[in-house]
TORPA-4810 file (N, C-alpha, C, O; in nm, 3 decimals):
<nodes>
NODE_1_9.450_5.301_13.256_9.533_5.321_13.373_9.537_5.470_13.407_9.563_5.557_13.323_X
NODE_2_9.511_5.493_13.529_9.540_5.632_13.550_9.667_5.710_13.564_9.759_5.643_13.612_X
NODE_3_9.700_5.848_13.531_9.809_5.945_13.548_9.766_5.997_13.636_9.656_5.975_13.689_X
NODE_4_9.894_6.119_13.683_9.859_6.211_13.742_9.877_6.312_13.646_9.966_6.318_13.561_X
NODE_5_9.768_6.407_13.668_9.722_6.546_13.634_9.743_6.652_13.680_9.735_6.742_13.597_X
NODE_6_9.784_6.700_13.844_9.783_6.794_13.919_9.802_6.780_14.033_9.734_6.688_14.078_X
NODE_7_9.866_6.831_14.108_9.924_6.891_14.245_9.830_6.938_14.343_9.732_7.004_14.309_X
NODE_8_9.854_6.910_14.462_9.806_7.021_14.583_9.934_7.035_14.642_10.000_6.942_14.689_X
NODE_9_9.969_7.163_14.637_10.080_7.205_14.742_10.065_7.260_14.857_9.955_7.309_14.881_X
NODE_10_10.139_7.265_14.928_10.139_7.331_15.065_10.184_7.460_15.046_10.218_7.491_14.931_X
NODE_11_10.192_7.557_15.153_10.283_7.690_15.195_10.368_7.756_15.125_10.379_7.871_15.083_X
NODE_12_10.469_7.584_15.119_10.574_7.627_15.132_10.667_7.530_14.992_10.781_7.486_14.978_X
NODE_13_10.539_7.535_14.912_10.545_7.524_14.760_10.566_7.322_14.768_10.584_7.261_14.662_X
NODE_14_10.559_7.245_14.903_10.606_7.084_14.860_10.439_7.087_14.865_10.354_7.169_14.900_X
NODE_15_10.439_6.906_14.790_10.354_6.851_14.703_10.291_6.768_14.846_10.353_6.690_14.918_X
NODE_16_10.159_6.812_14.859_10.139_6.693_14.944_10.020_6.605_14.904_9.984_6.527_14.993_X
NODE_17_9.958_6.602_14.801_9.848_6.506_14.743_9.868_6.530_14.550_9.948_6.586_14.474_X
NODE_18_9.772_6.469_14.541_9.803_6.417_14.370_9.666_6.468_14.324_9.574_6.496_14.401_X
NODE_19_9.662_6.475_14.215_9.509_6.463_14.123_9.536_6.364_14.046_9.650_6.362_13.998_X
NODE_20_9.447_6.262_14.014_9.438_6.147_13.910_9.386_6.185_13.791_9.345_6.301_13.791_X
NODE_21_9.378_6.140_13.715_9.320_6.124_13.554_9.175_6.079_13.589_9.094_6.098_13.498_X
NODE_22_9.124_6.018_13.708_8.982_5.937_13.748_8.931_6.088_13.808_8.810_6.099_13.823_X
NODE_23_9.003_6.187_13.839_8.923_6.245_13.932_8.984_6.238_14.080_8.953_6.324_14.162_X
NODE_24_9.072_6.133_14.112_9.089_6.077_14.255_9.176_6.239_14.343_9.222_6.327_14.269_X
NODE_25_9.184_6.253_14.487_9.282_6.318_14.534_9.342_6.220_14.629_9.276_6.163_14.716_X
NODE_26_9.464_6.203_14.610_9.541_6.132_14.703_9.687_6.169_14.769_9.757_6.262_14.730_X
NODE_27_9.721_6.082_14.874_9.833_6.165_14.918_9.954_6.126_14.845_9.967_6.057_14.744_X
NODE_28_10.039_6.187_14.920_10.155_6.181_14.858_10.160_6.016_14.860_10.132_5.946_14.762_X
NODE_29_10.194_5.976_14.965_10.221_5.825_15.024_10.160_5.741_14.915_10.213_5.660_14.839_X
NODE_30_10.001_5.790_14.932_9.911_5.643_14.823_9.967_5.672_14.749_10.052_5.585_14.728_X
NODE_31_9.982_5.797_14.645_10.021_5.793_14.568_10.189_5.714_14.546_10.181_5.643_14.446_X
NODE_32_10.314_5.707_14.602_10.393_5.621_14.597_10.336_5.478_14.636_10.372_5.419_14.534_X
NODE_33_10.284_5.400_14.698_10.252_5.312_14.674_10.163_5.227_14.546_10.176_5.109_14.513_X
NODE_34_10.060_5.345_14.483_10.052_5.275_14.342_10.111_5.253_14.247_10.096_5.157_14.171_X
NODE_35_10.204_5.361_14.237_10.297_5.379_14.158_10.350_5.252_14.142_10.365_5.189_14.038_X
NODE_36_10.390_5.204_14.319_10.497_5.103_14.292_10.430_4.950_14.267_10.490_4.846_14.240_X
NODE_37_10.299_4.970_14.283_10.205_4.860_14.239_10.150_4.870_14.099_10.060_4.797_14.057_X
NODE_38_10.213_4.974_14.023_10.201_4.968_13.881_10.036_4.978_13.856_9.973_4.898_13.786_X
NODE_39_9.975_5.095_13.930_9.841_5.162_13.937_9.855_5.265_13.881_9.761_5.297_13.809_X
NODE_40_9.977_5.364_13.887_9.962_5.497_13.841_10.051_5.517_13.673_10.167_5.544_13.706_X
NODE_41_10.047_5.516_13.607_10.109_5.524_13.500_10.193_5.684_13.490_10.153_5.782_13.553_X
NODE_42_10.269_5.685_13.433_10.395_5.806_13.410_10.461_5.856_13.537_10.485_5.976_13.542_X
NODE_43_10.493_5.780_13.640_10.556_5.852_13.788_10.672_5.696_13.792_10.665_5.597_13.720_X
NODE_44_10.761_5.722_13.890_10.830_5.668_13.944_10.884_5.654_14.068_10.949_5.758_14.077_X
NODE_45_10.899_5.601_14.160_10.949_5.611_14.271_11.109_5.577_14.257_11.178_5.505_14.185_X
NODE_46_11.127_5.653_14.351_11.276_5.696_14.346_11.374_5.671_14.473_11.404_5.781_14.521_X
NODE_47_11.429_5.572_14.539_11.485_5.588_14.646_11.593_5.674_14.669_11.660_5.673_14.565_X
NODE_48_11.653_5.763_14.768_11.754_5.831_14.747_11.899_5.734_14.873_11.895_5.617_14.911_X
NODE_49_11.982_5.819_14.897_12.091_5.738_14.959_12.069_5.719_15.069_12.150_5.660_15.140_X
NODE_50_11.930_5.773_15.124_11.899_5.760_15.276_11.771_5.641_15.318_11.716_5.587_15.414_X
NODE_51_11.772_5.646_15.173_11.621_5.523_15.211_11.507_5.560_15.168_11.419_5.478_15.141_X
NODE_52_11.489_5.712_15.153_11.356_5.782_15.150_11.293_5.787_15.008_11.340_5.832_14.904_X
NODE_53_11.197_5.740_15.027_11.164_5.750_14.867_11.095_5.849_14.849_11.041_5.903_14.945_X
NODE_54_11.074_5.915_14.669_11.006_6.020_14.625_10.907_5.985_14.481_10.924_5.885_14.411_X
NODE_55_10.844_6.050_14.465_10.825_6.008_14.327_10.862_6.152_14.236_10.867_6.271_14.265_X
NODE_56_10.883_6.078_14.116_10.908_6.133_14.006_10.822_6.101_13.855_10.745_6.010_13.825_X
NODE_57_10.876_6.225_13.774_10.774_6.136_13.649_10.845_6.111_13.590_10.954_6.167_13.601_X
NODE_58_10.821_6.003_13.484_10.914_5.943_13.431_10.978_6.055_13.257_11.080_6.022_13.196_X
NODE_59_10.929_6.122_13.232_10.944_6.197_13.106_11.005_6.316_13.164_11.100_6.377_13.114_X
NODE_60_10.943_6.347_13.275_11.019_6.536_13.317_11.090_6.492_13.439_11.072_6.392_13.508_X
NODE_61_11.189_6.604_13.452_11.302_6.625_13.567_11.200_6.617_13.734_11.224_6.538_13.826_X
NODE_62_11.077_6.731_13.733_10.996_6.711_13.871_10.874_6.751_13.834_10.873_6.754_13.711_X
NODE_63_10.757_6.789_13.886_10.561_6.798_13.921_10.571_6.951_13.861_10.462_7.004_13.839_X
NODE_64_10.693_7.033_13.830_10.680_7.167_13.852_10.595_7.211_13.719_10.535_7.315_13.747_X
NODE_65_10.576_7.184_13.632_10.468_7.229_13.524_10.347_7.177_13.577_10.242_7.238_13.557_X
NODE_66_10.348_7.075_13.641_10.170_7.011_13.696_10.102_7.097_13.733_10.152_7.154_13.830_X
NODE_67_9.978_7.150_13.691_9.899_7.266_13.765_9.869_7.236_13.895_9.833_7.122_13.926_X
NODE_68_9.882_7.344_13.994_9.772_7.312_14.098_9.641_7.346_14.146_9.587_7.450_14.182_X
NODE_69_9.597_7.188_14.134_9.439_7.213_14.158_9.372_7.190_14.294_9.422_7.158_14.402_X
NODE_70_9.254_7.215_14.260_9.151_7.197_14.375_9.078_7.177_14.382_9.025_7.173_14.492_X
</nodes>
Protein backbone atom coordinates (compact mmCIF):
# COMPACT_ATOMS: atom_id res chain seq x y z
CA UNK A 1 0.00 0.00 0.00
CA UNK A 2 1.33 3.26 -0.64
CA UNK A 3 2.34 6.38 1.87
CA UNK A 4 3.04 9.61 1.43
CA UNK A 5 6.65 10.70 1.33
CA UNK A 6 6.72 14.42 0.43
CA UNK A 7 5.11 17.66 -0.26
CA UNK A 8 4.90 20.25 -3.04
CA UNK A 9 4.13 23.51 -1.59
CA UNK A 10 3.13 26.63 -2.88
CA UNK A 11 4.39 30.43 -2.08
CA UNK A 12 2.89 30.68 0.54
CA UNK A 13 4.15 27.52 2.39
CA UNK A 14 0.18 25.38 1.80
CA UNK A 15 0.48 21.86 0.44
CA UNK A 16 -0.87 21.51 -2.87
CA UNK A 17 0.17 17.90 -4.22
CA UNK A 18 1.62 14.77 -2.49
CA UNK A 19 4.59 12.44 -3.34
CA UNK A 20 3.71 8.67 -3.01
CA UNK A 21 5.90 5.84 -1.88
CA UNK A 22 5.17 4.54 -5.93
CA UNK A 23 6.73 7.58 -7.15
CA UNK A 24 3.11 9.09 -7.90
CA UNK A 25 2.54 13.20 -7.74
CA UNK A 26 -0.89 13.96 -6.86
CA UNK A 27 -3.10 16.62 -5.75
CA UNK A 28 -4.21 17.54 -2.81
CA UNK A 29 -7.93 16.40 -3.65
CA UNK A 30 -6.78 12.75 -5.15
CA UNK A 31 -4.91 12.57 -2.60
CA UNK A 32 -8.06 12.95 0.02
CA UNK A 33 -10.02 10.81 -1.91
CA UNK A 34 -7.66 7.72 -1.60
CA UNK A 35 -7.14 8.17 1.56
CA UNK A 36 -10.77 7.88 2.07
CA UNK A 37 -10.87 4.80 -0.23
CA UNK A 38 -8.26 3.27 1.96
CA UNK A 39 -5.45 3.62 -1.03
CA UNK A 40 -3.11 5.74 0.87
CA UNK A 41 -1.89 4.32 4.09
CA UNK A 42 -0.74 6.73 7.23
CA UNK A 43 -3.07 10.02 6.33
CA UNK A 44 -6.49 10.76 7.41
CA UNK A 45 -9.11 12.88 6.37
CA UNK A 46 -10.42 15.14 8.65
CA UNK A 47 -13.69 17.07 8.43
CA UNK A 48 -13.72 20.36 10.27
CA UNK A 49 -17.05 22.31 11.61
CA UNK A 50 -17.59 23.75 8.23
CA UNK A 51 -17.66 20.70 6.13
CA UNK A 52 -14.23 21.10 4.65
CA UNK A 53 -12.13 18.39 4.75
CA UNK A 54 -8.21 18.11 5.20
CA UNK A 55 -5.94 15.48 5.49
CA UNK A 56 -3.80 14.61 8.18
CA UNK A 57 -1.35 11.89 9.22
CA UNK A 58 -2.30 9.71 11.41
CA UNK A 59 1.03 9.50 13.84
CA UNK A 60 2.07 13.43 13.58
CA UNK A 61 0.12 16.66 14.47
CA UNK A 62 0.64 18.03 10.32
CA UNK A 63 3.07 17.33 6.65
CA UNK A 64 5.52 19.85 8.41
CA UNK A 65 8.63 17.42 8.72
CA UNK A 66 7.59 15.91 5.08
CA UNK A 67 10.37 17.09 2.78
CA UNK A 68 9.61 19.04 -0.14
CA UNK A 69 10.16 17.51 -3.27
CA UNK A 70 10.31 17.71 -6.88
Amino acid sequence: METIEGVHRNHFGGIISFVTSDGRIISYRKALLEAENGCIQGVQSIEDSDGNLSLSPETDQSFDHYPNLF
